[in-house]
N, CA, C and O atoms as CSV, one atom per row, in Angstrom:
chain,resi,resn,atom,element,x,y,z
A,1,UNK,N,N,38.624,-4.696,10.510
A,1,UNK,CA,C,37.969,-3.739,9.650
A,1,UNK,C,C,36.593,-3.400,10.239
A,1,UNK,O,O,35.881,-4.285,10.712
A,2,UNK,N,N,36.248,-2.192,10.208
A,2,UNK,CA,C,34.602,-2.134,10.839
A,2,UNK,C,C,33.918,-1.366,9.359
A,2,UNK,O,O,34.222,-0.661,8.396
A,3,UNK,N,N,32.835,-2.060,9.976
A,3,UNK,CA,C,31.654,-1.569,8.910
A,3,UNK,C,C,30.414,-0.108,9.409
A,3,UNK,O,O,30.675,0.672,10.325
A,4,UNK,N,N,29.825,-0.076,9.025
A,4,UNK,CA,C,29.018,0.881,9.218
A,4,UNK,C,C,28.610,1.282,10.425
A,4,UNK,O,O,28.791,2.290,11.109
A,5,UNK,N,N,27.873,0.033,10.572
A,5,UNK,CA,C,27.279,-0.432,12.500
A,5,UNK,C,C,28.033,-0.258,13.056
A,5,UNK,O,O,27.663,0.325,14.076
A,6,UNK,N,N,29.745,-0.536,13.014
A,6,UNK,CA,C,30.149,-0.094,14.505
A,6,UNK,C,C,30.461,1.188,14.436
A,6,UNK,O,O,30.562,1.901,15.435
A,7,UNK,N,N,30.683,1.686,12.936
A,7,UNK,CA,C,30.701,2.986,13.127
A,7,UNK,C,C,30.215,3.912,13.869
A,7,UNK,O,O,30.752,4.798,14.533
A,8,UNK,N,N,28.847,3.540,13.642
A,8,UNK,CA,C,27.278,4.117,14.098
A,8,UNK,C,C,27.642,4.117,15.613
A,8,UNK,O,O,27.953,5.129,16.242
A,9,UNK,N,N,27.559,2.760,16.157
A,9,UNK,CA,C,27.744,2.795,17.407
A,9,UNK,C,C,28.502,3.680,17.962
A,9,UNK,O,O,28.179,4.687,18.593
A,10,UNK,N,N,30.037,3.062,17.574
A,10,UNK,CA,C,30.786,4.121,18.677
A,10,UNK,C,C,30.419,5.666,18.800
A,10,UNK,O,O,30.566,6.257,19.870
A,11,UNK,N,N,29.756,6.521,17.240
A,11,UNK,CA,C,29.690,7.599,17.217
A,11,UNK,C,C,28.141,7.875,18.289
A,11,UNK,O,O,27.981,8.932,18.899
A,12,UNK,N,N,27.353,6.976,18.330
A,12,UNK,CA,C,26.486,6.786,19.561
A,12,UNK,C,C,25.285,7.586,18.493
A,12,UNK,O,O,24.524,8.398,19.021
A,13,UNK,N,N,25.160,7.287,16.874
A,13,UNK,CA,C,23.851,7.276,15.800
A,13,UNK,C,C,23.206,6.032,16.137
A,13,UNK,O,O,23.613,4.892,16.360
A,14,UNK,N,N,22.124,6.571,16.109
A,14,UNK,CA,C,20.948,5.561,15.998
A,14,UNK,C,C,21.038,5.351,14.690
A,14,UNK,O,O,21.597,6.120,13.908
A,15,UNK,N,N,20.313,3.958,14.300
A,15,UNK,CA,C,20.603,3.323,13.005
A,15,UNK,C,C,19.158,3.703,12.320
A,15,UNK,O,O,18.242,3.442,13.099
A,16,UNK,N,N,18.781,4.164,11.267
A,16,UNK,CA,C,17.268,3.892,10.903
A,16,UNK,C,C,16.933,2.852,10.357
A,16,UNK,O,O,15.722,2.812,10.138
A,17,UNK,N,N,17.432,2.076,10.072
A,17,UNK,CA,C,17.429,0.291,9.789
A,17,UNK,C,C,17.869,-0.892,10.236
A,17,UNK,O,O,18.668,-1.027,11.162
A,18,UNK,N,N,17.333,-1.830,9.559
A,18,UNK,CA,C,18.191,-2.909,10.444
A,18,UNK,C,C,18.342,-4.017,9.454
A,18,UNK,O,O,17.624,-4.379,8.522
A,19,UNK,N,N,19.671,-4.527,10.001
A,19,UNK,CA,C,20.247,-5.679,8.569
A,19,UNK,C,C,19.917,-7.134,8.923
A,19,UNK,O,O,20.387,-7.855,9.804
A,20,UNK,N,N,18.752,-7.423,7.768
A,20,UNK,CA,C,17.785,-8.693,8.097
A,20,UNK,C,C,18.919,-10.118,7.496
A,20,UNK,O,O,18.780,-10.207,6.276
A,21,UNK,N,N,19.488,-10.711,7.795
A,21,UNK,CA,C,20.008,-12.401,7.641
A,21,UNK,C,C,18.895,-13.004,6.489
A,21,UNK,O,O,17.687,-12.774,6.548
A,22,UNK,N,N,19.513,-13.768,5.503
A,22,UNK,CA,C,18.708,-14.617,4.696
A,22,UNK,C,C,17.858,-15.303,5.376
A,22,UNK,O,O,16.720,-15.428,4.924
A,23,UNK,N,N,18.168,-15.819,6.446
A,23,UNK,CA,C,17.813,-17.195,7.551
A,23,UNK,C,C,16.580,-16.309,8.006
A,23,UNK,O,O,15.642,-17.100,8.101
A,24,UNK,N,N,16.237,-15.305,8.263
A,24,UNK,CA,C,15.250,-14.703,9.291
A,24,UNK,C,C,13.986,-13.897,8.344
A,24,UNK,O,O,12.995,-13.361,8.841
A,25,UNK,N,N,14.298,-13.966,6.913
A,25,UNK,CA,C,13.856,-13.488,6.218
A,25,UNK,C,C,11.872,-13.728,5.983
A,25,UNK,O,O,10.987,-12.986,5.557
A,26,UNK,N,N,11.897,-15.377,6.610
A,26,UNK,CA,C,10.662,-15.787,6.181
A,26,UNK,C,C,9.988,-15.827,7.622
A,26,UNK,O,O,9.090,-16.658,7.759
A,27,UNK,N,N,10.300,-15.062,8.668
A,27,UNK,CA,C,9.795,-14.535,9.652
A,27,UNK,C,C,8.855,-12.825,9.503
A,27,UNK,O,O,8.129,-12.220,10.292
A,28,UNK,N,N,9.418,-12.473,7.858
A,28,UNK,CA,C,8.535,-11.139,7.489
A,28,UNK,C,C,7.277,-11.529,6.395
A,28,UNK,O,O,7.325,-12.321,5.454
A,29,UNK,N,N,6.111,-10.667,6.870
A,29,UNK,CA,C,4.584,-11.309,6.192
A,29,UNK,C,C,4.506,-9.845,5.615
A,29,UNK,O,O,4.205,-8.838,6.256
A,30,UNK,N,N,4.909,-9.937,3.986
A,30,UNK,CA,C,4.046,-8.457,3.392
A,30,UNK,C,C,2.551,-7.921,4.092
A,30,UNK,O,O,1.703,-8.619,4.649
A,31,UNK,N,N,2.544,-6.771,3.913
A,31,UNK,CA,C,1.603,-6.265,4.390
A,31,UNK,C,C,0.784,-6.075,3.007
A,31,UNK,O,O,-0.407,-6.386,2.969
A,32,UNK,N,N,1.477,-5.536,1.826
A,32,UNK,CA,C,0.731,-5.057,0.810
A,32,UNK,C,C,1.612,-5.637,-0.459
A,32,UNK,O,O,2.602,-6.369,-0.457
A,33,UNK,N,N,0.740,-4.921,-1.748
A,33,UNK,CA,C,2.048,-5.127,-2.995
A,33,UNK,C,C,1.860,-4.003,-3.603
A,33,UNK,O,O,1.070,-3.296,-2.977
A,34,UNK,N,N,2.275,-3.501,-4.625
A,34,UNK,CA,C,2.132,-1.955,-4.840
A,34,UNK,C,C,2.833,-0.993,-4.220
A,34,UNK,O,O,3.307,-1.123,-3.091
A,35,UNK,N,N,2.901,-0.309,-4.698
A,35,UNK,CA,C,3.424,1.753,-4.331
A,35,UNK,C,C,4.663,1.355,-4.189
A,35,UNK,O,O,5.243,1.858,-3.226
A,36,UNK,N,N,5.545,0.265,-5.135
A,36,UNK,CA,C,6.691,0.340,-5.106
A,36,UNK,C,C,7.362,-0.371,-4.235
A,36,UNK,O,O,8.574,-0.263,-4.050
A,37,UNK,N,N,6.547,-1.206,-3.600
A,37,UNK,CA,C,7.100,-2.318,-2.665
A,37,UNK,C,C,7.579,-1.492,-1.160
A,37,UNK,O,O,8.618,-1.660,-0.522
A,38,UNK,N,N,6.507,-0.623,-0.886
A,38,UNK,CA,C,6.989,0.481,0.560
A,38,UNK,C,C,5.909,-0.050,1.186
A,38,UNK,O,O,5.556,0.420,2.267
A,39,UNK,N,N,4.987,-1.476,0.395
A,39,UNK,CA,C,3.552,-1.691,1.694
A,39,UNK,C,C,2.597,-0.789,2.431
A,39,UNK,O,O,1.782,-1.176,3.270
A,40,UNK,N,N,2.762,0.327,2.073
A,40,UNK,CA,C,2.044,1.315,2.814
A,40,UNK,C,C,0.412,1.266,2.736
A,40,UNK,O,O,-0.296,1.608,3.683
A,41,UNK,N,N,-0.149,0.745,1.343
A,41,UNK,CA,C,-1.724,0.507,1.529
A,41,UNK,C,C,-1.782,-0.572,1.487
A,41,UNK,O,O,-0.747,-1.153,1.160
A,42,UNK,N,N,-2.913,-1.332,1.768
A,42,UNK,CA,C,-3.895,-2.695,1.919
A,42,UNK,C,C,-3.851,-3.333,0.524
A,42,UNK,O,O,-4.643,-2.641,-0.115
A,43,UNK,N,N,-3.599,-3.816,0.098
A,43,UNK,CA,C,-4.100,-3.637,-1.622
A,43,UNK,C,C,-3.960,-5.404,-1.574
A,43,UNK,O,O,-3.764,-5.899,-2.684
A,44,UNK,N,N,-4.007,-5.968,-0.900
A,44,UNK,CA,C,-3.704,-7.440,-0.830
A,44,UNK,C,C,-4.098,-8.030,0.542
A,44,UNK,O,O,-4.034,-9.200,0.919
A,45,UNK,N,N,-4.550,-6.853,1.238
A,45,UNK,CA,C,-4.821,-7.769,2.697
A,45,UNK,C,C,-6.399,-8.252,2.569
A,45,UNK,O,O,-7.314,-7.682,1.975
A,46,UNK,N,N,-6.424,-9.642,3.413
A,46,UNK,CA,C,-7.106,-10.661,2.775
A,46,UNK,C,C,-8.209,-10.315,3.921
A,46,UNK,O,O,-8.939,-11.280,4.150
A,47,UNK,N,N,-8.506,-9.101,4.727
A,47,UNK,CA,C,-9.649,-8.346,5.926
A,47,UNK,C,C,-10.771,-7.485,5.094
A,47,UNK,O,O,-11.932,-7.137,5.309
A,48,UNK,N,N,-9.783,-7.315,3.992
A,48,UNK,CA,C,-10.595,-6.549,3.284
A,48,UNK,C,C,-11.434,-7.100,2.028
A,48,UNK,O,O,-10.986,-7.490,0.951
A,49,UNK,N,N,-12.832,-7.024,2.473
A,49,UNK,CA,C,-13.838,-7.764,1.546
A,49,UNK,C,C,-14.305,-7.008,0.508
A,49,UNK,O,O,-14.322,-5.818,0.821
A,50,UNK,N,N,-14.697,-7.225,-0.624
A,50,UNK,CA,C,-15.709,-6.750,-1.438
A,50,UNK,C,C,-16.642,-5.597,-0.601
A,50,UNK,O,O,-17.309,-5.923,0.381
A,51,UNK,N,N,-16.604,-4.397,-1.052
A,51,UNK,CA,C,-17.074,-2.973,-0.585
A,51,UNK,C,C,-16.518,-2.368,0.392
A,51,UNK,O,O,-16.827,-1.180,0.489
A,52,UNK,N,N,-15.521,-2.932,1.449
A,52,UNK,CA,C,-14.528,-2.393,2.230
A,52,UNK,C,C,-13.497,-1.136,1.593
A,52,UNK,O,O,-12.652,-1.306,0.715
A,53,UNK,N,N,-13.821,0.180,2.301
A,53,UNK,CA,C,-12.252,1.015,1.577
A,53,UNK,C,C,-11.369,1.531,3.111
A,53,UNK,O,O,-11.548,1.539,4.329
A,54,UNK,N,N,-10.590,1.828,2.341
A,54,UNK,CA,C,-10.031,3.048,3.269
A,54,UNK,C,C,-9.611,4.291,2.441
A,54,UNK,O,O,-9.521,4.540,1.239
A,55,UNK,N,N,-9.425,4.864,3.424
A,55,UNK,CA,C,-9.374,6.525,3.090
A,55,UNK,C,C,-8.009,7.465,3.421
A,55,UNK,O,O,-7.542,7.521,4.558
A,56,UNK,N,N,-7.578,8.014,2.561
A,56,UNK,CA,C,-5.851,8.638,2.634
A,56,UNK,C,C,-6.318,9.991,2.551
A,56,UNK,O,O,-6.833,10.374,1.500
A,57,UNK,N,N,-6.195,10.789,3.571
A,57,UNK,CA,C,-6.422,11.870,3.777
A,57,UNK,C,C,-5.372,12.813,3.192
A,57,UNK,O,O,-4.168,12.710,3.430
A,58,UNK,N,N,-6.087,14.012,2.179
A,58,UNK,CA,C,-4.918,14.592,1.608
A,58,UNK,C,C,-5.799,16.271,1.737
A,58,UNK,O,O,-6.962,16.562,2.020
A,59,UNK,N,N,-4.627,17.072,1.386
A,59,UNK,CA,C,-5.547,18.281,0.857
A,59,UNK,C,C,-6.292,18.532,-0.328
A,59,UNK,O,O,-6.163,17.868,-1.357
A,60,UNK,N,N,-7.242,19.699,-0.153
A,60,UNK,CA,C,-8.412,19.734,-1.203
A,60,UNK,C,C,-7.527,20.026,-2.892
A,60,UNK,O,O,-7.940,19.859,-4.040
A,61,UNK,N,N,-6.342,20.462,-2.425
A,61,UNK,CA,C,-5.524,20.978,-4.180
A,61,UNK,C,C,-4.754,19.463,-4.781
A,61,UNK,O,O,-4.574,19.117,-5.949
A,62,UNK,N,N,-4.455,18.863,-3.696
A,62,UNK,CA,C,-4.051,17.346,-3.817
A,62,UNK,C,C,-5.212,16.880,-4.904
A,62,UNK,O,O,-5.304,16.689,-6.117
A,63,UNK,N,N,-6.117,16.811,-3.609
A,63,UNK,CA,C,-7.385,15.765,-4.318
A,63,UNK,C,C,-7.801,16.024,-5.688
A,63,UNK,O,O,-8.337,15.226,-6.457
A,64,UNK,N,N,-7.393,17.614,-5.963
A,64,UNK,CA,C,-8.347,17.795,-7.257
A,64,UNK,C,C,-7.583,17.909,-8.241
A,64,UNK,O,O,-8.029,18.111,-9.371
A,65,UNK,N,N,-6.019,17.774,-7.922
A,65,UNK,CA,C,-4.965,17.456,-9.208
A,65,UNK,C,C,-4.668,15.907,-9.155
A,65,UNK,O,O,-3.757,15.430,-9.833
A,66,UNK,N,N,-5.432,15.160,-8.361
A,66,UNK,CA,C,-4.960,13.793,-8.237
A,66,UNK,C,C,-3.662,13.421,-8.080
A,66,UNK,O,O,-3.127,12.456,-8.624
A,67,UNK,N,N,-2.951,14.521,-7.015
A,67,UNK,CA,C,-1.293,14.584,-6.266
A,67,UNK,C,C,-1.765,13.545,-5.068
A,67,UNK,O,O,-2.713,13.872,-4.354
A,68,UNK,N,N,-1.051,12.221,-4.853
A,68,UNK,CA,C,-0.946,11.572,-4.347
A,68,UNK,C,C,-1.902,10.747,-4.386
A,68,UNK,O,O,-2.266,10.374,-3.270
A,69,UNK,N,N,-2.731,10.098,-5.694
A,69,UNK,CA,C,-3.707,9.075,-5.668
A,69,UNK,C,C,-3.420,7.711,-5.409
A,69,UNK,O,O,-2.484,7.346,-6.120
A,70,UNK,N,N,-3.881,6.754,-4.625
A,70,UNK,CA,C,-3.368,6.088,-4.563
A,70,UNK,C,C,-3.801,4.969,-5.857
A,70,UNK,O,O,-4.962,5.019,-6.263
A,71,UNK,N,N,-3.001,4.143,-6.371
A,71,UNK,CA,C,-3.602,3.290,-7.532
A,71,UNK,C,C,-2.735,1.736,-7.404
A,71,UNK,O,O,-1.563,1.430,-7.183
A,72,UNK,N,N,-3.772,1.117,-7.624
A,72,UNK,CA,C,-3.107,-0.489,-7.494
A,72,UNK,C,C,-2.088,-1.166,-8.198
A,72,UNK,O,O,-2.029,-0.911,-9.401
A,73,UNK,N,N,-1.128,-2.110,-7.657
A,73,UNK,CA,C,-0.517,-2.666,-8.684
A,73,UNK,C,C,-0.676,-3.527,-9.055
A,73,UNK,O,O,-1.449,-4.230,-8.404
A,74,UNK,N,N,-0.149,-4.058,-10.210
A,74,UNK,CA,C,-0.930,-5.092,-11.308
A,74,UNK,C,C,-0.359,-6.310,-10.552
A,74,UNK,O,O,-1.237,-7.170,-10.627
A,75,UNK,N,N,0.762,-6.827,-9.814
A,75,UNK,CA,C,0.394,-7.461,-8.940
A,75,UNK,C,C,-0.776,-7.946,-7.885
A,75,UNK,O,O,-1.012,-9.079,-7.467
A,76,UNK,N,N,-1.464,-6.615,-7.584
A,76,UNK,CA,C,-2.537,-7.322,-6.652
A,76,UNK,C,C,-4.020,-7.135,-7.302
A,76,UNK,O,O,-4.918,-7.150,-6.460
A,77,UNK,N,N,-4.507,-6.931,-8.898
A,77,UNK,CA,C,-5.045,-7.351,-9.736
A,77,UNK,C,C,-4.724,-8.707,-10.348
A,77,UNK,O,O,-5.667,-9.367,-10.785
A,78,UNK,N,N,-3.179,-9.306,-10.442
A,78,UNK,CA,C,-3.310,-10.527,-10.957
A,78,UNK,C,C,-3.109,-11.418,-9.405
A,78,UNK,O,O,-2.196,-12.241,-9.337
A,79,UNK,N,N,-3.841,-11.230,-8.440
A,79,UNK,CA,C,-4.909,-12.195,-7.275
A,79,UNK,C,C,-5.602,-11.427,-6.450
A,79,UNK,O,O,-5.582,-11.158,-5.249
A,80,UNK,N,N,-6.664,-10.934,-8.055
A,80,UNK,CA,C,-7.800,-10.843,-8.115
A,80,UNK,C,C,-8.747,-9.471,-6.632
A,80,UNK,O,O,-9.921,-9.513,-6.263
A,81,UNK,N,N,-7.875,-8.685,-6.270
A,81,UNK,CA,C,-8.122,-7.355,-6.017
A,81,UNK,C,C,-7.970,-6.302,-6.630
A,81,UNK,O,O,-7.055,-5.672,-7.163
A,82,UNK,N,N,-9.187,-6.209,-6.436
A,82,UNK,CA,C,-8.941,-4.790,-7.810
A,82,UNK,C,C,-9.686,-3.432,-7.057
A,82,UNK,O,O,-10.088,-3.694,-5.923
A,83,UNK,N,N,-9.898,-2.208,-7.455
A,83,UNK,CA,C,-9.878,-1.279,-5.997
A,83,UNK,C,C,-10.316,-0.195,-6.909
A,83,UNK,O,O,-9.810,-0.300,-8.026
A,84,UNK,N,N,-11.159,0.877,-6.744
A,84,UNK,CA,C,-11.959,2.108,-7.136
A,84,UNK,C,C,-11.843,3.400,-6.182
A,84,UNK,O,O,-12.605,3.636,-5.243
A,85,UNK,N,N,-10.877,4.106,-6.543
A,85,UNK,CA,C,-10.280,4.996,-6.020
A,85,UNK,C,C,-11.139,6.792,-6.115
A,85,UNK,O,O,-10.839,7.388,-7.149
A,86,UNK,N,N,-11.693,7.243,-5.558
A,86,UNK,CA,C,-12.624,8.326,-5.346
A,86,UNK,C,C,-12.054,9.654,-4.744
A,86,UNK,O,O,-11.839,9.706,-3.533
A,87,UNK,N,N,-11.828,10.616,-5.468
A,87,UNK,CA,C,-11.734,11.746,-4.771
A,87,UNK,C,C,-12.876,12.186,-3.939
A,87,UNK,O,O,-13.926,12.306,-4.570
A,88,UNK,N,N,-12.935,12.494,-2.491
A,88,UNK,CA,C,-14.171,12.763,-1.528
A,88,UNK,C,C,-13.720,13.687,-0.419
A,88,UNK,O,O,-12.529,13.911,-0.203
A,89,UNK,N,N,-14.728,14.224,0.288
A,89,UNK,CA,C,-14.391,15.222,1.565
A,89,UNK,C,C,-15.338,14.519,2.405
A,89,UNK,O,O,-16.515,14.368,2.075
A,90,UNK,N,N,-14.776,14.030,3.633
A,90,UNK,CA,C,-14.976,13.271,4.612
A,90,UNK,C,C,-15.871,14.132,5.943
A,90,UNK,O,O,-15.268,14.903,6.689
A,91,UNK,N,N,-17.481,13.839,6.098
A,91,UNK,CA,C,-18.037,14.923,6.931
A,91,UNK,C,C,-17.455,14.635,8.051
A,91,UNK,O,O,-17.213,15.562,8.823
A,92,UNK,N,N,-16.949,12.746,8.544
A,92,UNK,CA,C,-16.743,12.921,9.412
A,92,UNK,C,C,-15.380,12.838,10.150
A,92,UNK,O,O,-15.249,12.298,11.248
A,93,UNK,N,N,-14.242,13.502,9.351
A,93,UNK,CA,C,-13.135,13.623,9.145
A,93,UNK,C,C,-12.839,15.070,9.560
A,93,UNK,O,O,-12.032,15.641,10.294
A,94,UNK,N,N,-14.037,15.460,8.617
A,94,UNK,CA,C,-13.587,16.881,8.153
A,94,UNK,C,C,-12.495,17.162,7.393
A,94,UNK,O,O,-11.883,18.210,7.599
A,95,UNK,N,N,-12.057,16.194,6.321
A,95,UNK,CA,C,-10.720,16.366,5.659
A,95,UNK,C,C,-11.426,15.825,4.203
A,95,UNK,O,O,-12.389,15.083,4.009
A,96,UNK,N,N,-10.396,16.622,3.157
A,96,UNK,CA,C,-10.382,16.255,1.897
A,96,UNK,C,C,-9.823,14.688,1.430
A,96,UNK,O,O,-9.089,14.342,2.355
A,97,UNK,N,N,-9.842,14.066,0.840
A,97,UNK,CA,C,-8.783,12.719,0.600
A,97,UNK,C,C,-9.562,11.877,-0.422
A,97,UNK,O,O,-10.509,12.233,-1.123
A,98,UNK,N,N,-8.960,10.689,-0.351
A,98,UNK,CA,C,-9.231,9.658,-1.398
A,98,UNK,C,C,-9.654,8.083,-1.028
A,98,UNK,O,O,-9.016,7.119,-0.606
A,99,UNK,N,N,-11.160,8.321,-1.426
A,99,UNK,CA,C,-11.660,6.916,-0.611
A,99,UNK,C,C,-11.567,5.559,-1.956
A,99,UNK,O,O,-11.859,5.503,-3.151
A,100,UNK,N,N,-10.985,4.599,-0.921
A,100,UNK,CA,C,-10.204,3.764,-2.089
A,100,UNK,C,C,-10.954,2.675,-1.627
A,100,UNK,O,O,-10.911,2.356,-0.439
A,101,UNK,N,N,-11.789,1.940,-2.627
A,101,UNK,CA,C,-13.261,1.082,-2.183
A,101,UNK,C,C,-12.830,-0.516,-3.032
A,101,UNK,O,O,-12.915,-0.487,-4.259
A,102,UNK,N,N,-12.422,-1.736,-2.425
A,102,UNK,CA,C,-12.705,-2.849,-3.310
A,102,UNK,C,C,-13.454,-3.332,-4.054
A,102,UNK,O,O,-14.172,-4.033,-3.341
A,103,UNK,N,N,-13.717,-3.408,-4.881
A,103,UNK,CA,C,-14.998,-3.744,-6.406
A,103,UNK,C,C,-14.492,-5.462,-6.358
A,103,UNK,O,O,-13.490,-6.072,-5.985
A,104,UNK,N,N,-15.975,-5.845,-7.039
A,104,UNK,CA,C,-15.844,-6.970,-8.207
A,104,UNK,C,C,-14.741,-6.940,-8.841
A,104,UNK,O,O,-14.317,-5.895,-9.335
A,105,UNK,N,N,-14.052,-8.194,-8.929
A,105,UNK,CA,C,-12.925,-7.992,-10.315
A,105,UNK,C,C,-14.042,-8.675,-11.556
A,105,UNK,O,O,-14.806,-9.640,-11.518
A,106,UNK,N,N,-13.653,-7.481,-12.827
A,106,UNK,CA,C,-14.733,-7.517,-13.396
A,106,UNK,C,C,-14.257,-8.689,-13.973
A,106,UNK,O,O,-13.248,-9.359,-13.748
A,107,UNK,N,N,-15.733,-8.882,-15.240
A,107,UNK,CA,C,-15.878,-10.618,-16.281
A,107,UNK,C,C,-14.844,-10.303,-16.810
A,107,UNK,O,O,-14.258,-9.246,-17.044
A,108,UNK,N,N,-14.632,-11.644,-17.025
A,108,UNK,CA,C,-13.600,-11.162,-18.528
A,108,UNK,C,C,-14.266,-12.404,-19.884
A,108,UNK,O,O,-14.487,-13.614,-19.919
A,109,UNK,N,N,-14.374,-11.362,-20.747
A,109,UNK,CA,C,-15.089,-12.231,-21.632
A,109,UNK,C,C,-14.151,-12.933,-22.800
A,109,UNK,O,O,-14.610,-13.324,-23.873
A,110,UNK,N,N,-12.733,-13.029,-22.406
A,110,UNK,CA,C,-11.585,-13.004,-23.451
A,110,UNK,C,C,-11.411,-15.128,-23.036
A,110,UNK,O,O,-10.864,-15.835,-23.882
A,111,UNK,N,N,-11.848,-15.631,-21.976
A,111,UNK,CA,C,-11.536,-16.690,-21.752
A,111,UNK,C,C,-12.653,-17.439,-22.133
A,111,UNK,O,O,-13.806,-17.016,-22.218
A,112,UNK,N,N,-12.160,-18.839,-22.412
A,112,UNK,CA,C,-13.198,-19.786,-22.965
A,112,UNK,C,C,-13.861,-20.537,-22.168
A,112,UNK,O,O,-14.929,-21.003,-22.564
A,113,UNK,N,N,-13.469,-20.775,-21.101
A,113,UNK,CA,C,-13.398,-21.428,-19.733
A,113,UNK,C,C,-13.925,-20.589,-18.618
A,113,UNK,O,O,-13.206,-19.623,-18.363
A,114,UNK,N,N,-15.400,-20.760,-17.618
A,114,UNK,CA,C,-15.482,-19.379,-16.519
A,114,UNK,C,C,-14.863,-20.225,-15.248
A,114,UNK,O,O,-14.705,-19.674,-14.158
C-alpha cells in the first residue's frame, strides 16, 4: 500500500512538510507561544528583556484599522511576559507597522503573599 510520500515522490512533488516520529520530537525548542501555535513572534523568548521590542512592518491602512496587530497569548502572560503593542511609522524603516515593546508585568494586588 503507499501513502502519500511515495506518492509525492514518484510524481517527483516536493513535500512542504515533514513527518516528525514521537522519538525525535524533543529535539524541537518552541520558538514562541501565541498566534495560534505558528511561533512566528518572540513572545516567550528569554533574549528579550524588559524594554526590548520588535517591530512587524505593515501598511499605514493596516496600522490604523489594527489589521494584523500582533497581541499576546495568555500563555506567555501566565510566565510572566507581558508586551505593549504600538501603532508607529518607522523613520528608519521608512515603513508603517507595529512596535511591540516588553513592559513590567504589572502588581497584582489580588494576592496575599508578594
Amino acid at each position: 500500500m503507499y501513502n502519500f510520500e511515495d506518492i509525492n515522490d514518484s510524481l517527483g512533488i516536493p513535500s512542504k512538510w515533514k513527518k516528525i516520529k514521537k522519538a525525535h520530537l524533543a529535539k524541537f525548542i518552541p520558538l514562541s507561544t501565541g498566534n495560534r501555535g505558528k511561533g512566528i513572534y518572540p513572545w516567550t523568548d528569554p533574549s528579550f528583556e524588559i524594554g526590548d521590542s520588535f517591530f512587524k512592518p505593515m501598511s499605514k491602512e493596516d496600522v490604523k484599522s489594527n489589521k494584523g496587530r500582533p497581541s499576546v497569548s495568555a500563555a506567555a502572560k501566565h510566565v510572566n511576559f507581558f508586551w505593549k503593542t504600538s501603532g508607529v511609522y518607522s523613520e528608519d524603516y521608512k515603513q508603517y507597522g507595529f512596535l511591540v515593546t516588553r513592559v513590567k508585568p504589572p502588581e497584582r494586588t489580588d494576592r496575599l503573599f508578594k
